[in-house]
N, C-alpha and C positions, 0 to 999 in steps of 0.2 A: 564332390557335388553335395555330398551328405551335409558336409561343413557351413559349408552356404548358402543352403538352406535352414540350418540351426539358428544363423549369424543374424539371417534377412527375418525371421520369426522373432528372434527376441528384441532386434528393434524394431519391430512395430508392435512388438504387445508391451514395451516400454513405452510407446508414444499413443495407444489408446490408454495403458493404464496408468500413466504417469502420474507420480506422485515423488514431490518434490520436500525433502527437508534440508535448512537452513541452520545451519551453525549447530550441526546433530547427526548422528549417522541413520536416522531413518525416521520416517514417519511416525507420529504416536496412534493416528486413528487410523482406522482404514476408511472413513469416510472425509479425510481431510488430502485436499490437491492441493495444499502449500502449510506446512509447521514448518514454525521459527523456536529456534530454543531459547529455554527459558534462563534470562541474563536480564538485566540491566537495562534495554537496548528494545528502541523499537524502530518500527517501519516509519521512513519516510514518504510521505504521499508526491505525488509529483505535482509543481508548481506552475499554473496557467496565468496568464497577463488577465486575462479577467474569462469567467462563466459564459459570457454573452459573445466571446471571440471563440470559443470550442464548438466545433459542429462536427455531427454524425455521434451525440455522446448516449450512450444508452446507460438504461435507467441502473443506480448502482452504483455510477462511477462516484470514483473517490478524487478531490481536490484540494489544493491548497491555492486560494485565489488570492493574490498580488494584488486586486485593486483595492479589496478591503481589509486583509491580511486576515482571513477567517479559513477553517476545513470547511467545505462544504459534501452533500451529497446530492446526485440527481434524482431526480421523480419524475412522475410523468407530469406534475405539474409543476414543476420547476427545480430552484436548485433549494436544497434546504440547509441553514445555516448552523453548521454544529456546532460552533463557539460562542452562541449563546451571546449572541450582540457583544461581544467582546473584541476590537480589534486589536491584532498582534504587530508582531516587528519583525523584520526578516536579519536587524544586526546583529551579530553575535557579540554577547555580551563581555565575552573572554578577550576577544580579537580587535571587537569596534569593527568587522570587515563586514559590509553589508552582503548579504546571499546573493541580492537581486546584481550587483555589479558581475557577480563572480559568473552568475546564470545570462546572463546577457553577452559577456566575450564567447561563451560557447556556442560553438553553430550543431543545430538542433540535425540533427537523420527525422525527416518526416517518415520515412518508410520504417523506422524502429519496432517493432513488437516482438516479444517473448508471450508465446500461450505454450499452457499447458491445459493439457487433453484433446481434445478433439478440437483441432484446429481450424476457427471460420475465418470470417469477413468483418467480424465483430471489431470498432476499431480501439486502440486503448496500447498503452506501452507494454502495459501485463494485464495479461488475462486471462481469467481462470475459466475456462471452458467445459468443466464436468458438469451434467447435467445431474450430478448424483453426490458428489461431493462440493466442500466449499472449502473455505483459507482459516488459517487458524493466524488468529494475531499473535504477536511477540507478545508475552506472560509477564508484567511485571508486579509485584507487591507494592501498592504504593505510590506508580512512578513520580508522582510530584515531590518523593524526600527522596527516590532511589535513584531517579536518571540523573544525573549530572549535565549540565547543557544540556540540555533538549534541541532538536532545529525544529523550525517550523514546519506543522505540517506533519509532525511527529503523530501517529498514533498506536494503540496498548490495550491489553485487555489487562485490568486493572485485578490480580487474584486476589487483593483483602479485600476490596469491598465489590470483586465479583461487578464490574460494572467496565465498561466503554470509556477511557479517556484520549482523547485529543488535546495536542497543544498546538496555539495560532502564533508563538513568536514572545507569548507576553505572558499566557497566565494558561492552564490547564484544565478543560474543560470535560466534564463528568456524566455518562448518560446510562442511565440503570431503567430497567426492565420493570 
């Protein structure tokens, strides 16, 4: 009985305190509910047919929209455009194999999400739920001379110049503080 209650306590003080690290054996912050290790390599954001077809999106969410080929984010007053009037490409420039063919034979799980922390109603593929922590982006130096291929949609916290970049497909787009 002892055991099983040991068993049944530390998952659930795993899934209130959940903290998740990524290509790393453990967290760097304690105020961080997603680190990605520091390589090369970033996160890809998930790809919508267009902004104006996504509903129930709360404010925050991160995109890669298909109708312009641009990252965007939400607001309360709209979607704002992180790429800087630049549109991108979703073909790969290695392969010639366009993204959007490859994302269209797939059949979507609408019911999909992964949250971590405290689990709502909030909708979104991944969602970070701590009301006390936040995500730590993947770390690159540079990425415009360090990542090799990029996909679309890619985003990085940039450690030389200490700044936000996003790539749309085409070209690498830079946002400092």
């Amino acid at each position: 009985m002892k055991n099983i209650f040991v068993i049944i306590l530390t998952l659930f003080s795993g899934i209130v305190f959940s903290q998740i690290a990524i290509g790393k054996t453990s967290v760097s912050s304690p105020s961080a509910s997603l680190d990605f290790e520091t390589a090369n390599r970033g996160m890809v954001l998930p790809w919508v047919t267009s902004t104006g077809a996504v509903t129930g999106v709360v404010n925050g969410t991160l995109v890669y929209d298909l109708t312009d080929k641009k990252v965007k984010v939400k607001y309360v007053s709209g979607w704002k455009d992180l790429s800087v009037n630049t549109s991108g490409t979703t073909v790969d420039p290695v392969t010639s194999v366009d993204g959007v063919t490859i994302q269209n034979t797939a059949t979507e799980n609408a019911a999909a999400k992964t949250s971590i922390g405290t689990p709502t109603s909030t909708p979104g593929i991944l969602v970070l739920e701590d009301s006390n922590k936040a995500m730590i982006l993947p770390k690159v130096a540079s990425p415009h001379l360090n990542i090799i291929n990029p996909a679309p949609g890619m985003i990085v916290y940039d450690t030389f110049n200490k700044q936000l970049a996003v790539f749309n497909g085409s070209v690498w787009t830079f946002w400092k503080q």
